[in-house]
C-alpha positions in Angstrom: 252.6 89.6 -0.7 249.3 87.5 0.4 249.3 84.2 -1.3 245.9 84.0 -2.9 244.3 80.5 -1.9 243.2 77.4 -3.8 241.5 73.7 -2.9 241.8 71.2 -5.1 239.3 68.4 -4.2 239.6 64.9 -5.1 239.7 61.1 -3.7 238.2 58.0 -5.0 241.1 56.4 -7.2 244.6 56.6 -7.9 243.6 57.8 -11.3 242.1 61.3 -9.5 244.0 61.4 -6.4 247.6 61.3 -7.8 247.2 64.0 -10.6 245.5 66.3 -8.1 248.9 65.8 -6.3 250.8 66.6 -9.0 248.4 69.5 -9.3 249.1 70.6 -5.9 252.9 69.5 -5.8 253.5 72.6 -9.0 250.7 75.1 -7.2 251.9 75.7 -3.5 254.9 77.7 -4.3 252.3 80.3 -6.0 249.2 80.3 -3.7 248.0 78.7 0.0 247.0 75.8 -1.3 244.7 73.3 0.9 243.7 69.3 -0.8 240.2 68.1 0.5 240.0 64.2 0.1 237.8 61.5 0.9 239.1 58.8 3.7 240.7 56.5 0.8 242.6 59.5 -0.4 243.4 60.6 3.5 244.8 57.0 3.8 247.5 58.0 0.6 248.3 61.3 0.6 248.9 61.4 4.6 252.5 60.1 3.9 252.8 63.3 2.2 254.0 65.9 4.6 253.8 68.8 2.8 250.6 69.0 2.0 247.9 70.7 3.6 245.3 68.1 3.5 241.3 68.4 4.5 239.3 65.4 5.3 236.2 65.6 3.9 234.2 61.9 3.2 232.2 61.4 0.6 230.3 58.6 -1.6 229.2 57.9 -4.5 225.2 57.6 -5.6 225.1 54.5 -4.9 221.5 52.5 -6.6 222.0 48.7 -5.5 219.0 48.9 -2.9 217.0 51.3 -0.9 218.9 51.1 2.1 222.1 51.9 0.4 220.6 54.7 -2.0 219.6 56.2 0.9 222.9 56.0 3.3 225.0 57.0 0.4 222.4 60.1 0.2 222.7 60.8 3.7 227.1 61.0 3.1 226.4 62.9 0.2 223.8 65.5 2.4 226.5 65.6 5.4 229.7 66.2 2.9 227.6 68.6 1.1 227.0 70.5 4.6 230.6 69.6 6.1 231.7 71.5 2.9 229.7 74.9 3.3 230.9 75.2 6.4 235.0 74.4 5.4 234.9 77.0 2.8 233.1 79.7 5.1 235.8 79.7 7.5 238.8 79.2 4.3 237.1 80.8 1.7 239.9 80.4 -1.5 239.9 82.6 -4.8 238.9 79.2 -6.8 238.1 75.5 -6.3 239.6 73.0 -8.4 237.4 69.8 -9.0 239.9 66.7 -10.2 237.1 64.2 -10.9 235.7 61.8 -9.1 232.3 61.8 -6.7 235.0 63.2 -4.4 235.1 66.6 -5.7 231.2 66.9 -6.0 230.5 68.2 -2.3 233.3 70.9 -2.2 232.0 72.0 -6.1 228.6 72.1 -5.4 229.2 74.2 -1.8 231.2 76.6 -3.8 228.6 77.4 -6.4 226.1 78.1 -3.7 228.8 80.5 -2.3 229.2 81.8 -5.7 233.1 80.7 -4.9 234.8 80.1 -8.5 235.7 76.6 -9.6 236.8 74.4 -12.9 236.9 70.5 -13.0 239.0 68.6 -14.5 238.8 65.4 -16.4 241.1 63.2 -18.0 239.1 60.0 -19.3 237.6 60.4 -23.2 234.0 60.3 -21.3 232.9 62.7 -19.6 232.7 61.3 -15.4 229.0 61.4 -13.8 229.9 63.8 -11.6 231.7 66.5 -13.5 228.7 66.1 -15.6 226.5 67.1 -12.7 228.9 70.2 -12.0 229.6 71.3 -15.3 226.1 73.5 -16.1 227.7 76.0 -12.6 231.6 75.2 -13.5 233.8 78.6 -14.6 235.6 76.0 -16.7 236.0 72.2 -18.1 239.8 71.4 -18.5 240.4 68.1 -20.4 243.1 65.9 -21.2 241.7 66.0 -24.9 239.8 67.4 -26.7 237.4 64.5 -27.9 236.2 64.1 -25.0 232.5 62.5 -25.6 229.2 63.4 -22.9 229.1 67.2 -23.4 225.9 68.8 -24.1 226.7 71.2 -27.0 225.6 74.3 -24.9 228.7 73.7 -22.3 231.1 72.8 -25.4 232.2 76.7 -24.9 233.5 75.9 -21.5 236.4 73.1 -22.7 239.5 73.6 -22.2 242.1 71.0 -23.6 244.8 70.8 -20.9 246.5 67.7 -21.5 247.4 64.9 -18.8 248.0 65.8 -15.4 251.5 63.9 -14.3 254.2 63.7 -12.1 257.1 65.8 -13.2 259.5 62.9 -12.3 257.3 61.4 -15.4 257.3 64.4 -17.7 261.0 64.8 -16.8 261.9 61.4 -17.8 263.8 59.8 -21.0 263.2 56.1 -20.7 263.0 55.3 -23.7 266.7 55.7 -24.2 266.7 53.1 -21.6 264.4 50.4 -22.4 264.8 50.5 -26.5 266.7 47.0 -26.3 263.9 44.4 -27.2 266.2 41.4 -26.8 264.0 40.2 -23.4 260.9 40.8 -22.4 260.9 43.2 -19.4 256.8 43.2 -18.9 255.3 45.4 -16.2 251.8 44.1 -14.9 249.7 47.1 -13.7 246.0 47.0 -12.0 245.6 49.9 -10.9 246.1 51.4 -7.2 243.9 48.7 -6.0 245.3 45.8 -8.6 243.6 43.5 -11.0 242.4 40.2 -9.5 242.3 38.5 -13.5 245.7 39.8 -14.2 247.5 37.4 -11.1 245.3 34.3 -12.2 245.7 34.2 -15.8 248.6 36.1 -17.0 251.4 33.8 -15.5 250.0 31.1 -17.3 250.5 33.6 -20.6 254.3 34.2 -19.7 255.0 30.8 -18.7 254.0 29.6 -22.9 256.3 32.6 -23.6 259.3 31.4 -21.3 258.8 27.7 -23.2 258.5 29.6 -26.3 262.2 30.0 -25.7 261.7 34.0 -25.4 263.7 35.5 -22.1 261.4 37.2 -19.6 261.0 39.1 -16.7 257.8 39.9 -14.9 257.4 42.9 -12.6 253.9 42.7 -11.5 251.6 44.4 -9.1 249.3 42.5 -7.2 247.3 42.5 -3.8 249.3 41.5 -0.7 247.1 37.9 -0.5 248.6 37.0 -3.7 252.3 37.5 -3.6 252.5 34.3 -2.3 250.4 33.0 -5.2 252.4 34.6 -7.3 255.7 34.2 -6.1 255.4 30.1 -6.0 254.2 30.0 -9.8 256.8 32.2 -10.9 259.5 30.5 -9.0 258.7 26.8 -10.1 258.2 28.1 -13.8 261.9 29.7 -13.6 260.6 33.0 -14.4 262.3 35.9 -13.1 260.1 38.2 -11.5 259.5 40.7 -8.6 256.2 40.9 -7.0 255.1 44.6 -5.4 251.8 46.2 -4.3 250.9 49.6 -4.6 253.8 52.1 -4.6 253.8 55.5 -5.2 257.7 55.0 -6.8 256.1 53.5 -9.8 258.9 54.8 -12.0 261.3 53.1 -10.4 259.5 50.0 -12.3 259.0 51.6 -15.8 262.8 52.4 -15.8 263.1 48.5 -15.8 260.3 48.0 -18.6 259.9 47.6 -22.3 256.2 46.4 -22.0 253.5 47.7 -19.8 250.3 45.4 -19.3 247.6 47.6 -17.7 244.0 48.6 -16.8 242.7 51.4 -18.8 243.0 54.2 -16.6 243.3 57.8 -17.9 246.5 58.4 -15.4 248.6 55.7 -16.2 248.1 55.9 -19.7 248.6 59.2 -19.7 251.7 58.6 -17.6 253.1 55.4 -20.7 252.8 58.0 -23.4 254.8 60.6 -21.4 258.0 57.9 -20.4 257.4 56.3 -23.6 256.7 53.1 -23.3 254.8 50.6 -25.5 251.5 48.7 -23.5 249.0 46.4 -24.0 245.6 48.2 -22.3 242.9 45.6 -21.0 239.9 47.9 -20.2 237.6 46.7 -17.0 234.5 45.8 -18.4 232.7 46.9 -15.3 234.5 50.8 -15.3 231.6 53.7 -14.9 229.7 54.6 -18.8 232.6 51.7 -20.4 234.9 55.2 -20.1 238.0 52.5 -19.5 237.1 51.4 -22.9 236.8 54.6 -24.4 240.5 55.5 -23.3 241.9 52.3 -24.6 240.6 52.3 -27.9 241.8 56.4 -28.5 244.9 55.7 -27.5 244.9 52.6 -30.0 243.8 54.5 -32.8 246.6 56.9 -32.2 249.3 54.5 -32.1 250.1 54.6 -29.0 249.9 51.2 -27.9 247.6 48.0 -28.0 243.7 47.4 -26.9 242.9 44.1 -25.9 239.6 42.7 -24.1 239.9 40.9 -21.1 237.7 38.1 -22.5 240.8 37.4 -24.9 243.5 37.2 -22.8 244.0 33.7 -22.4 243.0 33.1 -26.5 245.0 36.4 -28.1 247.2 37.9 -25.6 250.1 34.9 -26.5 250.0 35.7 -29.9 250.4 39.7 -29.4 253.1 39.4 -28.0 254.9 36.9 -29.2 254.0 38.6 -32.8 255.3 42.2 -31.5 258.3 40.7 -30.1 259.3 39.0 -33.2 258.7 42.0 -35.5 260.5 44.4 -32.9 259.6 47.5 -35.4 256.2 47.5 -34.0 257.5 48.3 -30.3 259.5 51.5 -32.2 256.5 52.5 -34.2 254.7 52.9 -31.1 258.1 54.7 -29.4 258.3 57.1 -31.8 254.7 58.0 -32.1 254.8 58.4 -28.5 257.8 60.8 -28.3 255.8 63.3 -30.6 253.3 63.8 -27.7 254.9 65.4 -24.7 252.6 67.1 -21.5 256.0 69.5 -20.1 253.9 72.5 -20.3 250.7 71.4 -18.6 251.8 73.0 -15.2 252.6 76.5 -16.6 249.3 76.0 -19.4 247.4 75.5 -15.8 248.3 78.1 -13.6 248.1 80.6 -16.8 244.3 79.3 -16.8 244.0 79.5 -13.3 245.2 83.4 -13.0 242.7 84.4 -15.5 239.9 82.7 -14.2 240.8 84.5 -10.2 241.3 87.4 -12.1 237.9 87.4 -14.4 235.3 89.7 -13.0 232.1 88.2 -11.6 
């Protein structure tokens, strides 16, 4: 039997690129499956050799001046074209759009095609361009269902998926392994391209813990010019630590954790809630529409772990948690809230979707 085929188009971040290999990684047994990507994407998934990966650059509409509004135009124009003519010659039976201005060219070359797709987001905001493609999308599939930004006309078209993650992740019982709250095992997460604020001011934070007389280890992600940085404070402050950049094995460091400190990314909060582990979410303040924001404060309200501004880490971060690790029932309130959410059917709930859509008549 002829394996029907799908693209799934993404790039930009970590935060769209890694779910739309998950995505792919639970698809290709079930249909000839191709990923499009812009040249940051190309750059990570290439060490992935079993995927069937299309380069296909891209931009975002970029404002700051004329000369960049109009060169990020022209990328736009040229992926826009590049992308008619990829889907001509591998015309699939749907397009899946996993956020990000990466997916816009492929999505908007498929509607004029009258090619089938859904996007896909997984912030609580609704991203700029999913909100351009939505009005010719067959369907919206979100990680929740509050999602905010959709015109009540297109609310017909959501679809509440839940988060799209590894199945390592899904798979995973670490909280059986890090429920001992005796040390401090803190994870320090920036996202795949790091957080410059985290490696100047939170050292100084652990270091007041460590004289505080609490035991602590840091694992923290950084960029490569500051592991040396990183390592000398650490090491003159007798902190254990280990210092790494971006990995795709990121598991192999929550295994070791009891605390997460993080960016607010929809992916690797998703990911905390599914290995269960309590974090402390410090939203960038720059993030497109706030949407960073947005995610860290729903997440928050559910229970699922702690918001904090980055404004207040050197005045409030101390004091969370030295307060949450001195009243360790906090850390299993947020456990336990987080092991009634679970995502273990969103591969199955997605290719159920999917079938139905290739199978819907025009």
């Amino acid at each position: 039997m002829i394996k029907k085929k799908i693209i799934i188009a993404t790039g930009g971040t970590g935060g769209h690129i890694f779910p739309a290999y998950s995505l792919a990684n639970n698809l290709e047994q079930d249909y000839d499956l191709i990923l499009t990507t812009d040249n940051r994407g190309f750059q990570i998934l290439k060490n992935y050799i079993n995927l069937n990966l299309k380069k296909i650059p891209s931009s975002p509409f970029i404002r700051k001046n004329i000369f960049t509004m109009i060169l990020s135009i022209s990328i736009i124009v040229y992926s826009i074209i590049k992308s008619f003519l990829f889907l001509i010659l591998n015309r699939p039976s749907i397009i899946i759009g996993v956020g990000g201005y990466s997916s816009f060219p492929i999505c908007i070359a498929a509607f004029f095609l009258r090619i089938k797709f859904i996007i896909y987001e997984n912030n609580l905001i609704i991203g700029k361009a999913n909100k351009y493609l939505l009005p010719f999308a067959e369907k919206l599939f979100v990680s929740y269902k509050e999602l905010d930004g959709i015109p009540k006309k297109y609310v017909h078209k959501i679809y509440e998926i839940g988060n799209i993650v590894r199945q390592e992740i899904i798979n995973s019982d670490l909280y059986k392994v890090n429920s001992n709250f005796n040390e401090i095992n803190v994870l320090v997460l920036g996202g795949s391209q790091a957080a410059k604020i985290f490696a100047d001011e939170l050292p100084q934070v652990f270091e007041k813990l460590k004289e505080t007389e609490f035991s602590i280890k840091v694992f923290q992600q950084c960029q490569k010019k500051q592991n040396e940085q990183l390592s000398k404070f650490y090491g003159k402050a007798k902190i254990k630590f280990e210092i790494f950049n971006f990995t795709d094995k990121i598991i192999d460091y929550y295994s070791k954790s009891n605390l997460v400190i993080t960016r607010s990314g929809a992916s690797v909060l998703g990911e905390l809630i599914n290995v269960k582990i309590p974090f402390i979410s410090i939203p960038l303040p720059s993030s497109a529409d706030n949407h960073q924001h947005k995610n860290a404060e729903f997440y928050a309200k559910k229970g699922y772990g702690y918001l904090l501004r980055e404004k207040d880490i050197k005045n409030k971060l101390f004091d969370l948690i030295k307060s949450i690790f001195q009243d360790k029932s906090q850390l299993k309130g947020i456990i336990n809230k987080q092991r009634q959410y679970s995502d273990k059917d969103i591969f199955k709930t997605f290719n159920t979707q999917i079938k139905k859509i290739i199978n819907e008549k025009n």
